[in-house]
Structure formats: C-alpha cells, structure tokens
C-alpha positions as CSV (number, residue, x, y, z in Angstrom):
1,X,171.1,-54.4,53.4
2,X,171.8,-58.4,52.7
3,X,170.9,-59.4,49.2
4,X,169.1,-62.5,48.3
5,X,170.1,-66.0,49.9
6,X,172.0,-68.0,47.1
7,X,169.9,-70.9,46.4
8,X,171.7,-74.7,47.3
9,X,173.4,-76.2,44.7
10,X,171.2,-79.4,43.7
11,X,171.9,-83.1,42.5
12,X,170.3,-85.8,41.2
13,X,169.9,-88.9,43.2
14,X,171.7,-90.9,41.1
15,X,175.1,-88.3,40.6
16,X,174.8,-88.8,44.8
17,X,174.9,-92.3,44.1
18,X,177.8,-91.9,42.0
19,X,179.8,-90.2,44.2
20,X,178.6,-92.2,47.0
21,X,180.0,-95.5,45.3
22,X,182.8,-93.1,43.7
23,X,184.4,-92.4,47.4
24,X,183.8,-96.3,48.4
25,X,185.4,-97.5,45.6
26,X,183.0,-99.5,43.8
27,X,182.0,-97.8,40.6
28,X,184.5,-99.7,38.7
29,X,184.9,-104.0,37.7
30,X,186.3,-105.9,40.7
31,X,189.8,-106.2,40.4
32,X,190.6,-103.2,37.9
33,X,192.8,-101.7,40.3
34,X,195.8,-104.2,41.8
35,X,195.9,-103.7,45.6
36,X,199.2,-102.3,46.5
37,X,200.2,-100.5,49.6
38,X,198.8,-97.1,47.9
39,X,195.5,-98.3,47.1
40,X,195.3,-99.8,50.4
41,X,195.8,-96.6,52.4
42,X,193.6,-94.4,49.5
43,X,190.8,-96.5,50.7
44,X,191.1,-96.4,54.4
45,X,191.7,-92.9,53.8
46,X,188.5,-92.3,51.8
47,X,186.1,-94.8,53.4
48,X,187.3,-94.0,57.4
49,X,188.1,-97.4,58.2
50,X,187.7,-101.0,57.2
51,X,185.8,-102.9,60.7
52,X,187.1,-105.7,62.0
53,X,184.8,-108.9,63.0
54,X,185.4,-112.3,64.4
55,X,182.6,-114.3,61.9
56,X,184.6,-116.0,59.7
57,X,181.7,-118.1,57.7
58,X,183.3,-116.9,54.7
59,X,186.1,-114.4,55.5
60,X,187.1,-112.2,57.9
61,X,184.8,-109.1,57.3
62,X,188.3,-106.6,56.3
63,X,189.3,-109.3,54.0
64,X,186.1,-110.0,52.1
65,X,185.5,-106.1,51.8
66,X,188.9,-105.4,50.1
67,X,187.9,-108.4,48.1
68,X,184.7,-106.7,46.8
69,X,186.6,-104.0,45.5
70,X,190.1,-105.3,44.5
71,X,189.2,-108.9,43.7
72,X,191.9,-111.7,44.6
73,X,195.0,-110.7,46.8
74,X,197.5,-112.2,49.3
75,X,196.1,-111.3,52.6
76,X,199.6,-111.3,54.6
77,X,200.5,-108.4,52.8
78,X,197.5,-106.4,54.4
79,X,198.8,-108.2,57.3
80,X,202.3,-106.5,56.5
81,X,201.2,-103.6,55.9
82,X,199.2,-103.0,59.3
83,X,201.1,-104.3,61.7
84,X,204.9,-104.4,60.1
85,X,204.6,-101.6,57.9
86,X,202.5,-99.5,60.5
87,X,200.1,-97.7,57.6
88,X,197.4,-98.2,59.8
89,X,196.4,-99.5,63.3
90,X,193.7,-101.1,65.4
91,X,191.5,-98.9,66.8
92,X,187.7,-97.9,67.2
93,X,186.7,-96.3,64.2
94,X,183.1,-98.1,62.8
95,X,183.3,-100.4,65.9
96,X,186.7,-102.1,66.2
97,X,188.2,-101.0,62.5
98,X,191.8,-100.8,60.9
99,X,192.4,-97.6,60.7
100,X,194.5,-95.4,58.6
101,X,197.3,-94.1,60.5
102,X,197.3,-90.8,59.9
103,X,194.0,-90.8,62.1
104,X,196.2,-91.7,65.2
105,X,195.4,-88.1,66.7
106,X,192.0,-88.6,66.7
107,X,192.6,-92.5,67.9
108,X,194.7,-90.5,70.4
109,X,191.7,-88.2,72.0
110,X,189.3,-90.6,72.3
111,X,191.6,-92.5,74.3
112,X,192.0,-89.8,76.7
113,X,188.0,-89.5,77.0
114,X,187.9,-92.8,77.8
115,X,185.3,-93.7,78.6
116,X,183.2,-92.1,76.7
117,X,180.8,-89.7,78.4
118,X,177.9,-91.3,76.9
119,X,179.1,-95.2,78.8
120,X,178.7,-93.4,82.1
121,X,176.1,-94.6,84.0
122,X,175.6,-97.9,82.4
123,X,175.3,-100.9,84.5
124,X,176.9,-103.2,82.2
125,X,179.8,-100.5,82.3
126,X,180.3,-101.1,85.8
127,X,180.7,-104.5,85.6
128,X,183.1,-104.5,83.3
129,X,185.4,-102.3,85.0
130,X,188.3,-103.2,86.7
131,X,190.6,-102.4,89.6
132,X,194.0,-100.1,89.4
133,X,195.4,-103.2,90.7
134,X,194.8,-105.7,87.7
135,X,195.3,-103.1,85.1
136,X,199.2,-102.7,86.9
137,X,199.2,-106.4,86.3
138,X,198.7,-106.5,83.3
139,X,200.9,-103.6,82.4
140,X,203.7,-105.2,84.3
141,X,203.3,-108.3,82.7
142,X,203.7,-106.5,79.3
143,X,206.7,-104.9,79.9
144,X,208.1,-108.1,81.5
145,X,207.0,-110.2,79.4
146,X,206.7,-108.4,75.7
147,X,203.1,-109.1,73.3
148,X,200.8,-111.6,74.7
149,X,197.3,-112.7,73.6
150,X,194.2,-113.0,76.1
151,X,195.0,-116.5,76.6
152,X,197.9,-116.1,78.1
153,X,196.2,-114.8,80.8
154,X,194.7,-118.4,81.4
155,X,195.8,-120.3,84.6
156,X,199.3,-121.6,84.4
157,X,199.8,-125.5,85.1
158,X,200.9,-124.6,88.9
159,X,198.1,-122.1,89.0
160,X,195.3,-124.5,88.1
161,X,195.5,-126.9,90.7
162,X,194.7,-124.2,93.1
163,X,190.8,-123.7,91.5
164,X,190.2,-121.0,94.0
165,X,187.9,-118.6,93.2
166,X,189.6,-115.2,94.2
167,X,192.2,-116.5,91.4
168,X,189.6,-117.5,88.7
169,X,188.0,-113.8,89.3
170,X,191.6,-112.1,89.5
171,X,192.4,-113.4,86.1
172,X,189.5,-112.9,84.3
173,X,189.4,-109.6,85.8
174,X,193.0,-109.1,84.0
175,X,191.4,-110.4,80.8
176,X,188.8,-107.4,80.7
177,X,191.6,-105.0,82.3
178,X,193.5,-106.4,78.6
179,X,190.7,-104.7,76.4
180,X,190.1,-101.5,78.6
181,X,194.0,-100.5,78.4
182,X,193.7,-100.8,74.3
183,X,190.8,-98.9,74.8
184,X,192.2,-96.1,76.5
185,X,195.5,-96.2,74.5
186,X,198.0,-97.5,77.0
187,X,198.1,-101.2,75.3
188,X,197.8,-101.2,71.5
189,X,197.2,-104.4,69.0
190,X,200.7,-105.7,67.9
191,X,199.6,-108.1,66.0
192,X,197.1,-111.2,65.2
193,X,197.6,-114.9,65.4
194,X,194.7,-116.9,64.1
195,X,192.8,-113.7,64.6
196,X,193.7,-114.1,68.1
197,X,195.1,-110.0,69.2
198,X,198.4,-109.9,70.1
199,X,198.7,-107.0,72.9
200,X,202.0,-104.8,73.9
201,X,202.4,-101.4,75.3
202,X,201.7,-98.5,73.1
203,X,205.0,-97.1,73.4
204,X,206.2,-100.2,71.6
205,X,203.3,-99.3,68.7
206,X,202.0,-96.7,68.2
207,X,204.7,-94.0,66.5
208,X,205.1,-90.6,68.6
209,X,202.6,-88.0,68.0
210,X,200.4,-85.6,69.4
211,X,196.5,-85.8,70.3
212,X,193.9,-84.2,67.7
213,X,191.7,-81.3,70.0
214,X,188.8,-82.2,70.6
215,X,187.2,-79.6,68.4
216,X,189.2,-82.0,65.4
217,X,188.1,-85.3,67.0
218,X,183.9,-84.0,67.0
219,X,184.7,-83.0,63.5
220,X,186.2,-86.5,62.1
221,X,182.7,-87.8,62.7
222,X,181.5,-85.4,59.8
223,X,184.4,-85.0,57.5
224,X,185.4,-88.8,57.4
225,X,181.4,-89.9,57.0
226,X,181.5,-87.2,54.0
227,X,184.6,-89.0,53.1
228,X,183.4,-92.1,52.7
229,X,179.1,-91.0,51.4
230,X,180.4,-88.0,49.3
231,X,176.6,-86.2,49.5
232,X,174.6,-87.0,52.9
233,X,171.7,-85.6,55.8
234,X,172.4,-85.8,59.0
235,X,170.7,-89.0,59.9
236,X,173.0,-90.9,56.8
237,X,176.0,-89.8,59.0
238,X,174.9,-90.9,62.6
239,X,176.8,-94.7,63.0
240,X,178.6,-93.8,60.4
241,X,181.9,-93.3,61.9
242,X,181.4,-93.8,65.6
243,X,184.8,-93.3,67.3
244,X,183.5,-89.7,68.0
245,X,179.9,-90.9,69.6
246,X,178.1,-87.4,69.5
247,X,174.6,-86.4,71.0
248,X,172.2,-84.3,68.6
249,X,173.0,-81.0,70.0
250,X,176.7,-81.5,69.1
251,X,176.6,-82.7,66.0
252,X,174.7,-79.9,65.3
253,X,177.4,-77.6,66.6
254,X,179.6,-79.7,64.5
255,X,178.1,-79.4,60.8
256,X,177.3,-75.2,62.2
257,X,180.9,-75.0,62.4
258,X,182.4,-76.1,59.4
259,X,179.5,-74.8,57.6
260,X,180.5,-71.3,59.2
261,X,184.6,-72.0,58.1
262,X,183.7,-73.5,54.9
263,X,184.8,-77.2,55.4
264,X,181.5,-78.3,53.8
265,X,178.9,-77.1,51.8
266,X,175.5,-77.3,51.9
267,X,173.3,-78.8,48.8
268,X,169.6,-80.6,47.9
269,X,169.1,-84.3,46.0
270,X,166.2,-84.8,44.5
271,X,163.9,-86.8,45.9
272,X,165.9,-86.9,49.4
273,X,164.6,-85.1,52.3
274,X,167.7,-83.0,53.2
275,X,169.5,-80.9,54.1
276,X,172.5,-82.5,52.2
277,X,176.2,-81.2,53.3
278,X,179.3,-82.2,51.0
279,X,183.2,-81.9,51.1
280,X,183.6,-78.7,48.6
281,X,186.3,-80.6,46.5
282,X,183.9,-83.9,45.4
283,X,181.6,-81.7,44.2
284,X,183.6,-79.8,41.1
285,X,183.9,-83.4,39.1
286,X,180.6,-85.1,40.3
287,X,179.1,-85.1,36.4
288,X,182.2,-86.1,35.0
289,X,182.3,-90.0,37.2
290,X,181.7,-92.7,35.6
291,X,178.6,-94.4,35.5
292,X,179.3,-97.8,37.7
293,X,180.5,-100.9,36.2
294,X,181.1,-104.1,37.0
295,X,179.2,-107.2,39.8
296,X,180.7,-107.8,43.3
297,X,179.3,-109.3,46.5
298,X,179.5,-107.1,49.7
299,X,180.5,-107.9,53.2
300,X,177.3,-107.1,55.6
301,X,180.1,-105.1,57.6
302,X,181.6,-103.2,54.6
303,X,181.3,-99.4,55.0
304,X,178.8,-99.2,51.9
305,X,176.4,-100.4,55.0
306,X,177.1,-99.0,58.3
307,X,174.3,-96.7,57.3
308,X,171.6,-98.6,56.4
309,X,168.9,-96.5,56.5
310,X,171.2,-94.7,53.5
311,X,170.8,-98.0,51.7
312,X,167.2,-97.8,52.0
313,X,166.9,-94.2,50.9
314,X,169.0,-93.8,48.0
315,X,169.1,-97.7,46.6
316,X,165.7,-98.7,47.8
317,X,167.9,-101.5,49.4
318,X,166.4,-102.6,53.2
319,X,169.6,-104.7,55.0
320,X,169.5,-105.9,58.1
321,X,172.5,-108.3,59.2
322,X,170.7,-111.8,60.3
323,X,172.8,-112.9,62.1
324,X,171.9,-111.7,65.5
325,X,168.2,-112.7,64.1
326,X,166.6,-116.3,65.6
327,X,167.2,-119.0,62.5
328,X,163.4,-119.2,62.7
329,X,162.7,-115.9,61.7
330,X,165.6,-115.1,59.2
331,X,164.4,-113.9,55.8
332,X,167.4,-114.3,53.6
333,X,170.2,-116.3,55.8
334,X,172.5,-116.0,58.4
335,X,175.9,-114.3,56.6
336,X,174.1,-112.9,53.7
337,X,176.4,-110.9,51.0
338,X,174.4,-108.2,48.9
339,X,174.8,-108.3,45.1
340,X,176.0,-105.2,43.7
341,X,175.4,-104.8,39.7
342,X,176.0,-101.6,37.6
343,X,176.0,-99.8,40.6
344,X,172.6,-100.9,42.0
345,X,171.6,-103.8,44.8
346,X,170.1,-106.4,43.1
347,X,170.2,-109.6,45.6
348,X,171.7,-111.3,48.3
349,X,173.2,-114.3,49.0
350,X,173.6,-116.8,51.7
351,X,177.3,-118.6,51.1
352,X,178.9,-121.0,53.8
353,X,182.7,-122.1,52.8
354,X,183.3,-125.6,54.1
355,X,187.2,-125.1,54.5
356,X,187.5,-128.9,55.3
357,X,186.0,-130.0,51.5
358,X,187.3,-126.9,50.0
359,X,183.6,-126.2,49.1
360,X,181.7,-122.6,48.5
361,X,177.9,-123.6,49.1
362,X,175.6,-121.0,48.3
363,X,172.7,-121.9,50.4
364,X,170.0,-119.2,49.0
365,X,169.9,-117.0,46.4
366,X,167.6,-114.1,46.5
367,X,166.7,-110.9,43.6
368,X,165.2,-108.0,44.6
369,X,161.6,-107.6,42.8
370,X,161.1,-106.2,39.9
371,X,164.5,-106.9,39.1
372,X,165.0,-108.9,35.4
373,X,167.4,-110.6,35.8
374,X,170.0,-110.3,31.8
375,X,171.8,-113.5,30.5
376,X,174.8,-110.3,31.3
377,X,173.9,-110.7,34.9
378,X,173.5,-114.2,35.4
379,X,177.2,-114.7,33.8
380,X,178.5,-111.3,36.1
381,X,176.8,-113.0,39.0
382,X,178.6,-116.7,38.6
383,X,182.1,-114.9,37.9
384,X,182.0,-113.2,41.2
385,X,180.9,-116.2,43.1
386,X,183.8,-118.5,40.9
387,X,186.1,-115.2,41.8
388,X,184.6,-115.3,45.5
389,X,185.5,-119.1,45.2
390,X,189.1,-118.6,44.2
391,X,190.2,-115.9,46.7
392,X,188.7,-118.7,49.6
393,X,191.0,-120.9,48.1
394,X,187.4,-122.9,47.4
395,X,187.7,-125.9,44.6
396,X,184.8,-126.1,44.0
397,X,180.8,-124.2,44.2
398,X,177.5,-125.5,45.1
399,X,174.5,-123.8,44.0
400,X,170.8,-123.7,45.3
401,X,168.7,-125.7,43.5
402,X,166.5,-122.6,42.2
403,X,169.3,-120.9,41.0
C-alpha cells in the first residue's frame, strides 16, 4: 500500500524572483563584483550563455550585458579570454551566444544533428543550402590559407573583371557554405575583427573532446534554463536555451526523466500557474538571498529576457524588442534598455551613442505606471546612465526634455 503523496514544496513569488535574479547575477549594485576571468566563466556557467548580436547602437549586446552586472571593464580582455584563453567559444546557445566551454559536448551533438530535424522541410532551408563542392572550397581554402573572414570570399581584382554570373553565384554560394560548416562544427569562430568572424578549421579551435549523448544534449535545455531562472514552468523554459530545439512531447520526456533520477524537483509559487521544477541545490538557501540592491540598465538581448513571457508573469514587465517593429508603430524606441531598480522593472529607455561627438542621447524616457518615482531613484537612475556613459567612452549625456 503507497502512503500519502508528499505535498510540493511551495515559494513565494518574490523568493522565485530572488533566485531568479540570484542565478543572473543582478541582486547586487552594478559593479560590486570586479570582472575577472572567474566571474566571467561563473556567469556563463550559471546564465547558459551570453548572445551575440550585430546592433551596435549602444554596444554590442555581450558587452552591454556584462556591463549591467559588472559595471565598467576593458572589453579585450573578454576578447582574451574567448578566443586566446579559450574559456568559452562561439556557438548556438540562445541564438548565436558565447558559450562556456565546458558546454563543447553539447556544442559537439548538435553539430552532428545538423540540421536540426525541426529545419527539414523548410523552403528557406533549401535555399540556403549548398553543394559538397563549395563546402570543399571553402575547407580547402582554410587549410591553405589559415582564418579568413566572409569577405575574403569577395572577388579578387583578377576575378572581378570577369562579372560572370556562374562566378558571382559560386562565391556567394561559398559565403553561405562559410556559416553552415560552423554550424555543423567543421569551421569554428577564431576570432573577431570589427565584429567581423574570423573562420578556421575546428581542429585548429576547438580543444579535443568527446560529444555529449544525446539524452545529455535534450537535457541542457532544462538544466541550463533552471540554471539561469532558478524556479520555472515549462512555458518559462521554451526559448530559453535553444541549442537543443525540442517539440512538446520531448520536453516532456525530458523534465519526466530527471524528475524520475532526481536532477530536479518539483515545487508551486504562489500566484504562478505551475507546475514549477528547480535544481535541488538552489533551493536549500533560497530564504537566506539577499533582497536585490542596486539600478542597472539591461540589454533587450540579455538572458534576464529571452523569456519574455517570464518577464510578464513574475515582474508584471511586457517587453517586446522594437526593433524589428515599423518606426511608426514603436511604443517606446528602437534599442530600448529596461531599468532595473531594487530588483524590480521600473522603465525603459531609448539611448543612441553618437560615437563621432562622443555623445550618449537618451531619446525617451519611459516609467512603468504606478511607479513613484524616489529622489533615491532619480539619482540611481542618472548614475547608471553617467556609468553607461563612461564605459561607451561617452563625454558627455543628453537628456529628453521630460526627464
């Protein structure tokens, strides 16, 4: 005879929130900690990833989210530390991400699935395959050659007089043939110039190793999103993390599993339509986190938001990224940054860094309602932006009017 099912351990919404912002590294002032290689790994180790992006209105989006949490730094030693150092690599982890390397397993089996199951079918897939023949290209041309960029796969002088169009198609062709090899793990990101990816060969990159199963690899998507949320449904997880790109019915397998070894646990937040699953070890200290401190600005692509309906339904905060929006129907701007105070979302802003005049303009300023705004926030608020201003190398800020 079975005895009576346990009852699930249950949280408050705001101790999820704590641990939430606990395991992103934002419950304490910007800045408190120095970033050193250490903390540099501890957060792509607790977050999954930092993404990559090419919009560069303020910062690049892995700079300005190590910003938010670290405050001023010299950006060529995350630079050193990726691709000299090799602590981490370029892969697909939230979309194209830095990665730390002790994920390369799981970098390793989705390279071997590639493509993904879930691409197959696609017609914008099959036009952006390529032949065998300009993927050997381009592979020979590597291993001749060493790292290149995507632009050195541009006509050459000689090659440009002859404007024919079976060698404008060949080389673009190679261009695409470029990305699908890092894809699928036989060319690797050696490097950045100006952003620009530097491409080699693996071999020459990536450190020997063996490939994760793929039992690990469907399992990354849950343990690193629990990583990086602490306490979270289902639905927070999906786009989470999405290297391992997993259909309903498997990530229900997934969570069944490492419910049945133990792995996670599952528990209720008030107020949160669940069920909730959590890593067993962030759950023994959860009342004894500090309440968050401190004001930053965050990146629209920092992981505190690849889950935006988690935004919505624990901080009441509703994101979306306006950039892909029409300028005529933008609410808030196009690169806005969302003001996080005391551990809450508060506002956004709109800044723009004129890099010519050395200038930070803040174009709009907007508070959430109902929010009352302190003369403690209003001074919080300008040293982050003056902080912002420093770390873009920015002499000097312009405000909206209405602020």
């Amino acid at each position: 005879m079975t005895g009576p099912r346990r009852s699930r351990p249950k949280f408050t919404r705001e101790a999820a929130v704590r641990l939430w912002l606990h395991r992103q590294g934002l419950t304490r002032p910007r800045g408190s900690t120095p970033l050193d290689a250490a903390a540099f790994v501890d957060h792509l180790e607790r977050t999954g990833a930092l993404q990559l992006d090419s919009v560069n209105v303020v910062d690049r989006a892995h700079y300005l989210t190590l910003w938010s949490r670290f405050g001023p730094y010299d950006r060529s030693k995350v630079d050193r530390w990726v691709y000299g150092d090799r602590l981490a690599y370029e892969y697909w982890g939230h979309e194209a991400s830095v990665l730390p390397i002790s994920h390369l397993p799981l970098g390793r089996r989705r390279m071997r699935r590639f493509p993904p199951e879930s691409w197959s079918g696609r017609a914008w897939w099959d036009r952006y395959a390529t032949s065998t023949a300009s993927k050997r290209r381009v592979l020979r041309r590597l291993r001749a050659e060493g790292p290149l960029e995507s632009v050195d796969f541009q006509p050459r002088p000689g090659e440009r007089e002859e404007k024919t169009d079976s060698l404008a198609w060949r080389l673009k062709e190679d261009k695409r043939s470029l990305k699908l090899l890092w894809h699928d793990g036989r060319v690797a990101v050696t490097g950045r110039r100006h952003f620009r990816c530097i491409y080699d060969v693996a071999e020459r990159v990536y450190p020997d190793g063996p490939a994760a199963t793929l039992a690990e690899y469907h399992d990354s998507w849950l343990l690193t999103g629990l990583s990086g949320c602490g306490i979270a449904p289902e639905r927070h997880l999906v786009n989470y993390f999405t290297g391992p790109e997993l259909n309903a019915a498997e990530r229900r397998r997934v969570i069944a599993r490492n419910l049945r070894k133990k792995r996670i646990v599952e528990v209720d937040v008030e107020g949160l339509r669940g069920p909730c699953y959590a890593l067993p070890e962030h759950l023994g200290g959860i009342d004894g986190l500090p309440e968050p401190a401190g004001t930053t600005l965050i990146c629209p692509f920092d992981s505190l938001l690849w889950q935006r309906k988690r935004a919505a339904e624990l901080l009441d905060f509703h994101y979306t990224v306006e950039i892909y929006v029409p300028a005529a129907k933008r609410k808030y701007g196009y690169y806005v940054l969302p003001i996080l105070h005391d551990g809450r979302l508060v506002g956004r802003l709109d800044p723009k860094l004129h890099r010519d005049r050395g200038v930070l303009e803040i174009r709009a300023l907007h508070l959430e309602p109902g929010l009352a705004p302190t003369a403690r926030f209003g001074t919080a608020l300008n040293d982050a932006i003056a902080d912002l201003a420093d770390f873009l190398g920015a002499t000097d800020v312009v405000m909206p009017p209405s602020a």
